[in-house]
C-alpha positions as CSV (number, residue, x, y, z in Angstrom):
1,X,62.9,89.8,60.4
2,X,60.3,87.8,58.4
3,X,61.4,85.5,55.2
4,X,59.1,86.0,52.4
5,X,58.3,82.3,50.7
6,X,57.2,82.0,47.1
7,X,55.1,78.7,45.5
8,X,56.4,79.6,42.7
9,X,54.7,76.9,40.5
10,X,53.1,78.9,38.2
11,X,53.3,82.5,40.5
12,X,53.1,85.9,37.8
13,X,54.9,87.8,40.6
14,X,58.2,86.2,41.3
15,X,59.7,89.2,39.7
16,X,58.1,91.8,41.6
17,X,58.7,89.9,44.9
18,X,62.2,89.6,44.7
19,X,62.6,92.9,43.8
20,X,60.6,94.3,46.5
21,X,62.0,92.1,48.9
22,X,65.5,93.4,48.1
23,X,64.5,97.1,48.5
24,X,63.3,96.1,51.9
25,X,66.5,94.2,52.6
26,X,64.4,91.0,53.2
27,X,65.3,87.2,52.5
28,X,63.5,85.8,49.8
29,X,63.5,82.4,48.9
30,X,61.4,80.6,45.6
31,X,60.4,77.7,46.2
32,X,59.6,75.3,42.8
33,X,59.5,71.8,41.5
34,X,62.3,70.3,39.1
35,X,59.7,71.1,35.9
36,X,59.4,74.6,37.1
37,X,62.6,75.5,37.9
38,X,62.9,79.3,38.7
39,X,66.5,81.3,39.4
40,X,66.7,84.7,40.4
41,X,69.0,86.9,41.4
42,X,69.0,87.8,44.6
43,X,67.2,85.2,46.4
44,X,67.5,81.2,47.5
45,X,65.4,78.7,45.2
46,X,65.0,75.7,46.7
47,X,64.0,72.7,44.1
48,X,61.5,69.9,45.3
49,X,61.0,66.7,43.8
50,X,57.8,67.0,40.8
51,X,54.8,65.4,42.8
52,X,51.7,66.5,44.1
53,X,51.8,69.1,46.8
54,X,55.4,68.2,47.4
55,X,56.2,72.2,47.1
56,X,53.8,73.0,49.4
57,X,54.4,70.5,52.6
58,X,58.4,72.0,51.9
59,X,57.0,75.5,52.1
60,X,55.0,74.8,55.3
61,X,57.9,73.0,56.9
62,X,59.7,76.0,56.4
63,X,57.4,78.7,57.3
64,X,57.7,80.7,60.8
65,X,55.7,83.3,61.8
66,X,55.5,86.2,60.8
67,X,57.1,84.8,57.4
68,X,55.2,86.4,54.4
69,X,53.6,83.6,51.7
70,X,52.9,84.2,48.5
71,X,50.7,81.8,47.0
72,X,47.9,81.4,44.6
73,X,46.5,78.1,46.6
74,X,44.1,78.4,49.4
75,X,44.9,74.8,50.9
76,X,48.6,76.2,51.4
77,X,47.7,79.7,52.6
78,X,45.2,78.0,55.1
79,X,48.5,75.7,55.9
80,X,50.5,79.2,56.2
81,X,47.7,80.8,58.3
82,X,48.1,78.0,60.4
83,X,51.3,78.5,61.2
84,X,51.0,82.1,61.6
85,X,52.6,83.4,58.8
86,X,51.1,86.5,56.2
87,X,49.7,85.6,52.9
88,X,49.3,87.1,50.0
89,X,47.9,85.9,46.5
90,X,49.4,86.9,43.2
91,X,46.8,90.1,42.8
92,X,47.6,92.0,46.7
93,X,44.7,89.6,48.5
94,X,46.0,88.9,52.0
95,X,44.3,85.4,53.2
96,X,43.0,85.8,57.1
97,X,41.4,83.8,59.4
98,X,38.2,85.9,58.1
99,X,38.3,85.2,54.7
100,X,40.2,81.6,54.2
101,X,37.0,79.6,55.0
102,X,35.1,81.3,52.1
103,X,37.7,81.1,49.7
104,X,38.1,77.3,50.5
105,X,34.3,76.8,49.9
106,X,34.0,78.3,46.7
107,X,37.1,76.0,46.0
108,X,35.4,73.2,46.6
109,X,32.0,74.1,44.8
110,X,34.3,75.0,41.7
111,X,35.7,71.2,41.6
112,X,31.9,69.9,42.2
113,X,31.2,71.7,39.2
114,X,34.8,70.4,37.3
115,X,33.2,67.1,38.0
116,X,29.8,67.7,36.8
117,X,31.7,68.6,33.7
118,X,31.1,72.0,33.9
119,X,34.4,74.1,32.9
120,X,34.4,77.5,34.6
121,X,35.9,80.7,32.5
122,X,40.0,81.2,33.0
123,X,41.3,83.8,34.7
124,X,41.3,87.1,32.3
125,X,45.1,87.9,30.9
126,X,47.3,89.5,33.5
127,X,46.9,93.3,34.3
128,X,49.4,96.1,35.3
129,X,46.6,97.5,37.8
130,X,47.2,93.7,39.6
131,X,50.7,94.1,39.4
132,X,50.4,97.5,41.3
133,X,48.0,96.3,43.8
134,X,50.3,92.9,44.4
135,X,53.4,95.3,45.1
136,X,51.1,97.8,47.2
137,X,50.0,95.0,49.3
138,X,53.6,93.5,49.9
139,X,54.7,97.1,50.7
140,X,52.7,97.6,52.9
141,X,53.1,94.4,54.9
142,X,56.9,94.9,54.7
143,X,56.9,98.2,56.5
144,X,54.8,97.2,59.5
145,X,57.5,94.4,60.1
């Protein structure tokens, strides 16, 4: 039975996983920093010292295969890949071996351009459809297990 992992630095669907994960009857755990930390019912948090990336070498440490990831960094879910585990970003995207490369380029164009002093546009307030999609996505993962 897979574990699903949360970065939960910053994740919009920590809700929605734990409560999917209980309906399927499988182990969640959040995984957070001592400035972010998140409780919830029904699953394990596991607190981290506040550093950088010190959340996400304890999340890969922990990962097995088939464990199910949800993060919104691409570094992390290429980590997770790595290991064999599923991952999922915070609107349904599942990260592959297909599509991980790609996503890490525009990454690191997006910093080039941070540099250059160029600020790209925020992400667009949350939506219910992403919050459907998310939960669809996890759903569906959860019953081919």
């Amino acid at each position: 039975m897979p574990t699903i992992l949360i970065d939960a630095d910053g994740c919009p669907v920590v809700d929605l996983t734990v409560r999917v994960g209980q309906a399927h009857s499988v182990p969640v755990k959040i995984l957070c920093d001592t400035a972010h930390r998140i409780e919830r019912e029904g699953a394990e948090t596991l607190v981290f010292d506040k550093g950088a990336d010190s959340v996400d070498f304890a999340l890969v440490n922990r990962v097995q295969p088939g464990d199910i990831v949800i993060t919104q960094d691409y570094g992390l879910a290429s980590m997770c890949l790595a290991r064999r585990a599923r991952v999922l970003n915070q609107n349904g995207l599942e990260y592959t071996a297909q599509n991980i490369d790609g996503l890490l380029a525009r990454r690191h164009e997006n910093k080039k351009l941070l540099r250059a002093g160029k600020h790209p546009k925020g992400p667009a307030k949350r939506t219910k459809g992403q919050d459907e999609a998310f939960t669809q996505t996890l759903e569906t993962l959860l019953k081919r297990e």
